[in-house]
C-alpha positions in Angstrom: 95.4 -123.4 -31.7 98.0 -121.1 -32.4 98.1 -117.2 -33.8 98.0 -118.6 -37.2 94.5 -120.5 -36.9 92.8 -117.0 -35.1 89.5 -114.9 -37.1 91.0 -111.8 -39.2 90.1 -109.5 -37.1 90.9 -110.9 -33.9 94.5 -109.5 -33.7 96.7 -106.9 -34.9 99.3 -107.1 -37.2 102.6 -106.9 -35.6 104.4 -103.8 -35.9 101.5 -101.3 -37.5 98.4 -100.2 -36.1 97.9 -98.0 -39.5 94.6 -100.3 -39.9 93.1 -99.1 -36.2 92.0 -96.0 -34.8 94.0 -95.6 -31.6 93.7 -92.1 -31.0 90.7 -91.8 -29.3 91.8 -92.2 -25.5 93.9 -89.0 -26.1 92.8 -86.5 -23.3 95.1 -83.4 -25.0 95.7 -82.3 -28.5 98.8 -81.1 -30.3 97.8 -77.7 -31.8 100.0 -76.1 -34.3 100.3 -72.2 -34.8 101.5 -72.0 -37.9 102.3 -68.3 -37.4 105.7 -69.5 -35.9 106.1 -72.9 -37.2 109.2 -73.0 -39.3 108.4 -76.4 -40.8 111.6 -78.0 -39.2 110.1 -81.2 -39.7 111.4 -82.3 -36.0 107.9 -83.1 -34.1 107.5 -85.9 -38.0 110.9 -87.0 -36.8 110.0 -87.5 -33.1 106.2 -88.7 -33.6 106.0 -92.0 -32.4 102.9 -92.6 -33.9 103.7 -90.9 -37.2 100.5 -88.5 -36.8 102.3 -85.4 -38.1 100.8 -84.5 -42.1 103.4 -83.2 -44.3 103.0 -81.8 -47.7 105.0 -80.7 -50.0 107.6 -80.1 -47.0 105.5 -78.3 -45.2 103.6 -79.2 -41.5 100.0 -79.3 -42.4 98.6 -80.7 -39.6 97.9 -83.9 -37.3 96.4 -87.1 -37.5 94.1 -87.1 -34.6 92.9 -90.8 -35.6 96.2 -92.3 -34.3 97.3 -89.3 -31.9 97.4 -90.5 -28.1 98.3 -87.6 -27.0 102.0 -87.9 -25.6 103.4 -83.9 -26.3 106.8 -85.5 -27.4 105.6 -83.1 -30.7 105.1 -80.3 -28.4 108.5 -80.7 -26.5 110.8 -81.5 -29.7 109.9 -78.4 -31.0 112.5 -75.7 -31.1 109.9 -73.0 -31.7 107.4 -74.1 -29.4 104.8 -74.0 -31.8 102.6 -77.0 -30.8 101.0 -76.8 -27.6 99.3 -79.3 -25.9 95.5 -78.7 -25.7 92.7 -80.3 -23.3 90.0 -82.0 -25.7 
């Protein structure tokens, strides 16, 4: 048996976990205070999870669903408007 004969379902697709929840081991939250947010778009760049919601070039919020929790949002931010939060 090989990884082509295993039940859909039973694995992930390489390279994208868009189908799976993975944020819920997270034990801090990115908050944003949009009072200082400049809408930089530098914590979308540095997400490694790609949790950061734009729209219309503007930093709307965060994807908690695939968030772990890792504050690289909170530290690429030149403003420091994201801060880490306890859940």
């Amino acid at each position: 048996m090989d990884h082509n004969d295993m039940i859909i379902g039973s694995r992930v697709d390489g390279g994208t976990a868009i189908k799976f929840e993975t944020g819920d081991w997270r034990s801090l939250t990115p908050v944003i205070n949009k009072d200082i947010c400049i809408d930089c778009m530098t914590c979308w760049i540095y997400c490694p999870d790609d949790c950061i919601i734009v729209k219309d070039n503007k930093v709307v919020g965060i994807k908690l669903t695939h968030c772990k929790g890792c504050g690289i949002c909170e530290n690429s931010c030149p403003k420091n408007a994201i801060k880490m939060s306890e859940e």
